[in-house]
VEXDREN-88862 format. One record per residue (C-alpha): residue number from 1; residue in one letter; x, y, z. Coordinates in steps of 0.1 Angstrom, whole numbers, plus 5000, padded with zeros to 4 digits. Layout:
<rs>
NUM|A|X|Y|Z
...
</rs>
This chain:
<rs>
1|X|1134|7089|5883
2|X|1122|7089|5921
3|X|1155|7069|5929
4|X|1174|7102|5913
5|X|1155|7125|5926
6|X|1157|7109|5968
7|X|1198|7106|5955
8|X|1196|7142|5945
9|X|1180|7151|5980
10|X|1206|7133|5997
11|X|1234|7149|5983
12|X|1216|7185|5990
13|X|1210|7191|5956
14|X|1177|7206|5938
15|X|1159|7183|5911
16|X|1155|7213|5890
17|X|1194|7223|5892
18|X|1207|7187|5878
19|X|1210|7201|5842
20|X|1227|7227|5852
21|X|1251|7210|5870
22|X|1260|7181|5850
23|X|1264|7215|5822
24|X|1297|7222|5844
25|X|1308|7189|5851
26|X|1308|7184|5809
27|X|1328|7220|5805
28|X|1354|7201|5831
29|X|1357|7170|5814
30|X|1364|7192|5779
31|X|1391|7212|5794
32|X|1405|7185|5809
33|X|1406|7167|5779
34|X|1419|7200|5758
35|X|1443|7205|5784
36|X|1476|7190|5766
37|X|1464|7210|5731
38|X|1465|7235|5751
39|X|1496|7235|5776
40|X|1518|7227|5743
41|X|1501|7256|5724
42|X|1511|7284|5752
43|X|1546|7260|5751
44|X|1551|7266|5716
45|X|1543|7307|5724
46|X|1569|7307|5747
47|X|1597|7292|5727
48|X|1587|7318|5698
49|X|1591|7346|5722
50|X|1627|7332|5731
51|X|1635|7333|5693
52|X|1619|7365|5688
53|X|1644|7379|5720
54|X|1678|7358|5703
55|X|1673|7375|5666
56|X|1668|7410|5678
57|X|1704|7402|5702
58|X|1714|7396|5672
59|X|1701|7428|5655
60|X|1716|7447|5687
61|X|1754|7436|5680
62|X|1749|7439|5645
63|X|1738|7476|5648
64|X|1766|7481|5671
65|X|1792|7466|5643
66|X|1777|7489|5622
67|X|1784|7518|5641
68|X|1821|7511|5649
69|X|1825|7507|5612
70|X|1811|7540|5609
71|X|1832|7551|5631
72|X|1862|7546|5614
73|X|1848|7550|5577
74|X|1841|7587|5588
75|X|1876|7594|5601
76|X|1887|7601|5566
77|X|1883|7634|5550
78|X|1854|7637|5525
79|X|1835|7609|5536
80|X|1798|7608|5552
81|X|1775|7579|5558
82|X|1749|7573|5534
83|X|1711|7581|5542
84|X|1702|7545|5539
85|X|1720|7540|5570
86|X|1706|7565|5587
87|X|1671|7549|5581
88|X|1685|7518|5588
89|X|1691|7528|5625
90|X|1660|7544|5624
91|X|1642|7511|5618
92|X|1661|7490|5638
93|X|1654|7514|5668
94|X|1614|7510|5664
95|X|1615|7476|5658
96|X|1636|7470|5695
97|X|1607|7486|5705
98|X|1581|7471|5693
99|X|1597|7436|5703
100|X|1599|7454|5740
101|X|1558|7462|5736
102|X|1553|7425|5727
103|X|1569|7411|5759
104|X|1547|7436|5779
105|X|1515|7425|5768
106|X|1528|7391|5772
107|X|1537|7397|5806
108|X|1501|7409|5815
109|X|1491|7378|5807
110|X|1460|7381|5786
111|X|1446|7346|5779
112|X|1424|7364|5752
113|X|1448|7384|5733
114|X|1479|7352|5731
115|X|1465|7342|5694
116|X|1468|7375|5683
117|X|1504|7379|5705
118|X|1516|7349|5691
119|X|1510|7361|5649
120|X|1526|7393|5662
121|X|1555|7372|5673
122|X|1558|7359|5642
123|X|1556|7390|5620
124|X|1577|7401|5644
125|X|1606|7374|5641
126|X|1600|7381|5605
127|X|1605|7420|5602
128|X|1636|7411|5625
129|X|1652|7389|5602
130|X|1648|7419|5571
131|X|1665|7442|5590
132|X|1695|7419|5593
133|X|1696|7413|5560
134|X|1693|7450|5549
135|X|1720|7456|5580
136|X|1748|7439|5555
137|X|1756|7470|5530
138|X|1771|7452|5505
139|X|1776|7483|5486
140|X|1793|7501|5516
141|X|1783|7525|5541
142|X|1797|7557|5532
143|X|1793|7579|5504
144|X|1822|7612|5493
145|X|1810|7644|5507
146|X|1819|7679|5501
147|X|1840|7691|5521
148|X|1849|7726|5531
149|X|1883|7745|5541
150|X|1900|7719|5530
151|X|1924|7744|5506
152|X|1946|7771|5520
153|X|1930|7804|5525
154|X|1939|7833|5499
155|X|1959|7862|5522
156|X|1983|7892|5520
157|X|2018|7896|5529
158|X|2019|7906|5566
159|X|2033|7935|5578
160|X|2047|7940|5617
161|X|2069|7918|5640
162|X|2032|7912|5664
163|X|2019|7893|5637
164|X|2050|7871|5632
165|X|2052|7868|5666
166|X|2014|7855|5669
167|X|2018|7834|5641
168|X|2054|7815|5655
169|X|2040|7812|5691
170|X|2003|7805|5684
171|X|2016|7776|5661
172|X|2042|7761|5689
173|X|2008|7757|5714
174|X|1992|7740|5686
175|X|2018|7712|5681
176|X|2020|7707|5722
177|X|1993|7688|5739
178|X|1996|7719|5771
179|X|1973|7744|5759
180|X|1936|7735|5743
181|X|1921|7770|5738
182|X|1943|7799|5723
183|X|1922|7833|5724
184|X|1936|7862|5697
185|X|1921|7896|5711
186|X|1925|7928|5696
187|X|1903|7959|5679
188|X|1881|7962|5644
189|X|1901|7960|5618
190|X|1936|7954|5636
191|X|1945|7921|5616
192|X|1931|7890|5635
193|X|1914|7873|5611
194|X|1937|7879|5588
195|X|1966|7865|5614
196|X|1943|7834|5617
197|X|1942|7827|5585
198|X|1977|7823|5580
199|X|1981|7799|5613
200|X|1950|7781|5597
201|X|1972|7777|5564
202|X|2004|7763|5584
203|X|1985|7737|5601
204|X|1966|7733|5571
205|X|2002|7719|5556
206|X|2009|7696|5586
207|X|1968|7682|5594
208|X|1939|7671|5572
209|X|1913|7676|5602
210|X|1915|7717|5603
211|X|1881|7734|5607
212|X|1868|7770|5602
213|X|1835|7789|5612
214|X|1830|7828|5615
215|X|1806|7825|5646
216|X|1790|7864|5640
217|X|1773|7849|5606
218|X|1749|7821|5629
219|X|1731|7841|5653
220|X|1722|7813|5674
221|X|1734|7780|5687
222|X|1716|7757|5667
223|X|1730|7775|5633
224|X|1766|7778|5646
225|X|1760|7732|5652
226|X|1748|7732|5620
227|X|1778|7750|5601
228|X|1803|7731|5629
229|X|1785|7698|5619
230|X|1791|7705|5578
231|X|1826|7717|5580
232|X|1835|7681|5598
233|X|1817|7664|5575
234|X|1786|7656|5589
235|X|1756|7656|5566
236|X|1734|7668|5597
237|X|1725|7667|5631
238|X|1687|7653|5634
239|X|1678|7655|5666
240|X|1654|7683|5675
241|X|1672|7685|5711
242|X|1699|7709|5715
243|X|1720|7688|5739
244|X|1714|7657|5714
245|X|1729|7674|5691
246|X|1761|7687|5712
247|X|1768|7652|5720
248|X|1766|7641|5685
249|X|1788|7667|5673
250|X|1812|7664|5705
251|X|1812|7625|5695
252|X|1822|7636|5655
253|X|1849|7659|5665
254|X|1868|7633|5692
255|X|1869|7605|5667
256|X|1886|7627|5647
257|X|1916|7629|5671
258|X|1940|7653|5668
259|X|1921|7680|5650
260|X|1919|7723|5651
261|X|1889|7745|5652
262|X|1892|7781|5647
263|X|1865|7802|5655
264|X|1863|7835|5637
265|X|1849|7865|5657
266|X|1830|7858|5686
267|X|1813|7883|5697
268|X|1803|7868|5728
269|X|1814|7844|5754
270|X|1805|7805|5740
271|X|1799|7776|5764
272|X|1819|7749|5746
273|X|1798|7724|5764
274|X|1765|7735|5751
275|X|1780|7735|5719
276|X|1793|7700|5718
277|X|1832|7709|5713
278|X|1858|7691|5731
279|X|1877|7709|5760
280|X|1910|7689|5752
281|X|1937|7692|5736
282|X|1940|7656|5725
283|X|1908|7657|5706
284|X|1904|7685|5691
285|X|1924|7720|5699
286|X|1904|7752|5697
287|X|1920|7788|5680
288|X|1895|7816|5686
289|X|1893|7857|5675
290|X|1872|7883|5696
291|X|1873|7921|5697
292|X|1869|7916|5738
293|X|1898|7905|5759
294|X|1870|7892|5780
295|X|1859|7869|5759
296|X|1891|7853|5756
297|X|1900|7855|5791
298|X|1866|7833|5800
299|X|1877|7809|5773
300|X|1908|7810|5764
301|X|1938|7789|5783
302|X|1961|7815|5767
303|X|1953|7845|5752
304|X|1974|7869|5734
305|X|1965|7907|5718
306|X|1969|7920|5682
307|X|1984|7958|5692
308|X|1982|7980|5662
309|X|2012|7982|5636
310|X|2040|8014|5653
311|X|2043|8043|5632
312|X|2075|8029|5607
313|X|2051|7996|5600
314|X|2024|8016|5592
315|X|2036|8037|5566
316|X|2060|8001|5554
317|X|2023|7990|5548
318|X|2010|8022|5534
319|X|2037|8020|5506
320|X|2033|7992|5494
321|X|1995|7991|5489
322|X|1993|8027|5473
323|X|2022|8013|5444
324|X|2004|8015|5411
325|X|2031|7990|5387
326|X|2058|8021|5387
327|X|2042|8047|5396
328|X|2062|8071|5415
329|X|2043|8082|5444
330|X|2035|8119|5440
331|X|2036|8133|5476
332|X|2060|8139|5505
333|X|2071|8115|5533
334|X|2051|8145|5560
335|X|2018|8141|5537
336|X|2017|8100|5536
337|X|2029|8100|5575
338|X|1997|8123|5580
339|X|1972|8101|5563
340|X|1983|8073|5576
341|X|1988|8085|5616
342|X|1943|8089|5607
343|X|1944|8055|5603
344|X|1956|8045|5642
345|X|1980|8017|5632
346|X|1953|7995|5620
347|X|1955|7975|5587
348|X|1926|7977|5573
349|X|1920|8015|5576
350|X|1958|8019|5558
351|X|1948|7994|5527
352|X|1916|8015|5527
353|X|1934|8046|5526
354|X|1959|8028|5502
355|X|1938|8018|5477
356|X|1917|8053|5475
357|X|1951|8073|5468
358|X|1969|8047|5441
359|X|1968|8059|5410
360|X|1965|8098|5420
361|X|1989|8124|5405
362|X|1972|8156|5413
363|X|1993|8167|5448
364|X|1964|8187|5457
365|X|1941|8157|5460
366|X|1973|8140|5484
367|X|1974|8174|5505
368|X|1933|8172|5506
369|X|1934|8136|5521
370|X|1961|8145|5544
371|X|1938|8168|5557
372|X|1906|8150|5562
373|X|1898|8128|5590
374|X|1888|8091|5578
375|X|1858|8081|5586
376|X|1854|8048|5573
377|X|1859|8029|5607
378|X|1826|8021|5616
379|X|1830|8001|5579
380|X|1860|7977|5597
381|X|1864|7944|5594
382|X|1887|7924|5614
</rs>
């Protein structure tokens, strides 16, 4: 004992601090001992984390398969992905992430936390592999959808050489690849919509990808998306952001190709961008009514104007609406030129005026009209 304590003193060490000492020099001898166990258990980490990162590669191009299927699947008329797709992507976007928190935290390096990293690996790799599996849709990934304007549009005979003349030149731009936008301008109740719907008919004969939205019913531009989005056949847009959505619905209507929207009365200028509709004509062409020449000049490429019907088309019109089977009609060329000059050349006001006077004998009642000034235009409807 005095031989280890005169060693201790020659090595400068304390008598009282030997079992301390010797303490550390066994901890060293136990790591170096469990050093192998435990260089070969961070090895075996490390090659877990590599598989973890080659399955969800894997998941990546799969997903990415997926979607060019979809892509073409939803070309076709009527069809829509199912909802256990979209869940699907949802899934497979929160587990990339979750595989990108587990390589932070393994980056930081905590010594303490790599048991519990390396069983979240493992889940991991598991939860992984699932969503492959599910990825494979045996039973398809699109479903039949209702789908809208897909059948001509009920309309009347026109009257007037301006409408055939819209009709014939609005539907020559539409078969070019010159003109993108075609803006139809003209007053309440002069025809346009009506005029639309027969260009939407003829290209209705020659297209399956033909689109229609009256923009005055959706107040806003979330609600005019939404109805764009079901009339091409989407089942909806999710996304809360507004531009998310344009690029979805921008994305829906090019892989379409060659298709026509026509856009009922706009009452004011749209920002097609905003929206998430193509500006080009070989995507996706774009027919549009306003009451405002302006608003067709600031969106249009070409505009044209619905002028009302000349005097000799007006009463043409006036006739044949008032015609009750075989009626004769009871008053004078001068009375039904005077109700219908009231009427200013537009349609609608001379169908109105039509319809109140068929079936009425009593000349009295046809020299009272003649007389009164119509005041149902603040009724109009394009």
């Amino acid at each position: 004992m005095e031989l280890l304590g005169l060693l201790a003193l020659s090595l400068g060490i304390h008598l009282l601090d030997l079992p301390e000492k010797a303490e550390k020099v066994r901890a060293i001898w136990r790591f170096i001992g469990e050093f192998p166990e435990w260089l070969n258990y961070h090895k075996q980490l490390d090659e877990k984390v590599k598989t973890l990162n080659r399955k969800k590669d894997n998941l990546s191009a799969l997903e990415e398969d997926v979607k060019t299927g979809l892509e073409h699947a939803e070309l076709k008329p009527g069809k829509k992905r199912k909802r256990e797709v979209e869940i699907w992507f949802r899934d497979v976007q929160s587990k990339k992430n979750d595989v990108l928190s587990v390589e932070r935290q393994i980056g930081e390096g905590r010594l303490l936390l790599r048991p519990w990293l390396e069983r979240r690996v493992e889940k991991t790799i598991q939860e992984v592999d699932e969503l492959c599996d599910r990825g494979k849709f045996p039973e398809g990934l699109i479903l039949d959808a209702h789908v809208t304007s897909r059948e001509p549009f009920p309309t009347s005979l026109l009257v007037g050489d301006i409408s055939t003349t819209i009709i014939r030149r609005v539907s020559q731009w539409l078969v070019g690849d010159e003109v993108s936008i075609i803006g139809i301008h003209g007053d309440k109740g002069v025809g346009k919509s009506e005029i639309l719907m027969h260009i939407h008919n003829r290209i209705l004969e020659s297209s399956e990808h033909v689109y229609w939205v009256t923009v005055s019913q959706y107040p806003n531009i979330r609600d005019l998306q939404d109805a764009i989005a079901k009339e091409v056949g989407i089942d909806s847009l999710n996304e809360e952001d507004t531009r998310r959505r344009a690029a979805t619905l921008f994305k829906a209507l090019k892989r379409r190709g060659k298709s026509v929207l026509f856009l009922d009365d706009i009452p004011n200028p749209l920002k097609l961008d905003e929206i998430g509709i193509p500006d080009q004509a070989s995507a996706c062409k774009l027919v549009l009514t306003a009451r405002s020449p302006r608003v067709c000049r600031m969106m249009g490429r070409q505009t044209i104007e619905v002028t009302p019907l000349s005097d000799e088309e007006a009463v043409d019109l006036f006739k044949q609406k008032v015609h009750h089977r075989n009626d004769p009609v009871p008053a004078s060329e001068e009375i039904i030129k005077r109700i219908v000059k009231q009427c200013k050349g537009l349609p609608r006001l001379i169908i109105d005026a039509a319809e109140r006077m068929r079936g009425v004998h009593d000349r009295n009642q046809w020299n009272d009209a003649a007389n009164e000034a119509i005041e149902s235009r603040g009724d109009l409807i394009d």
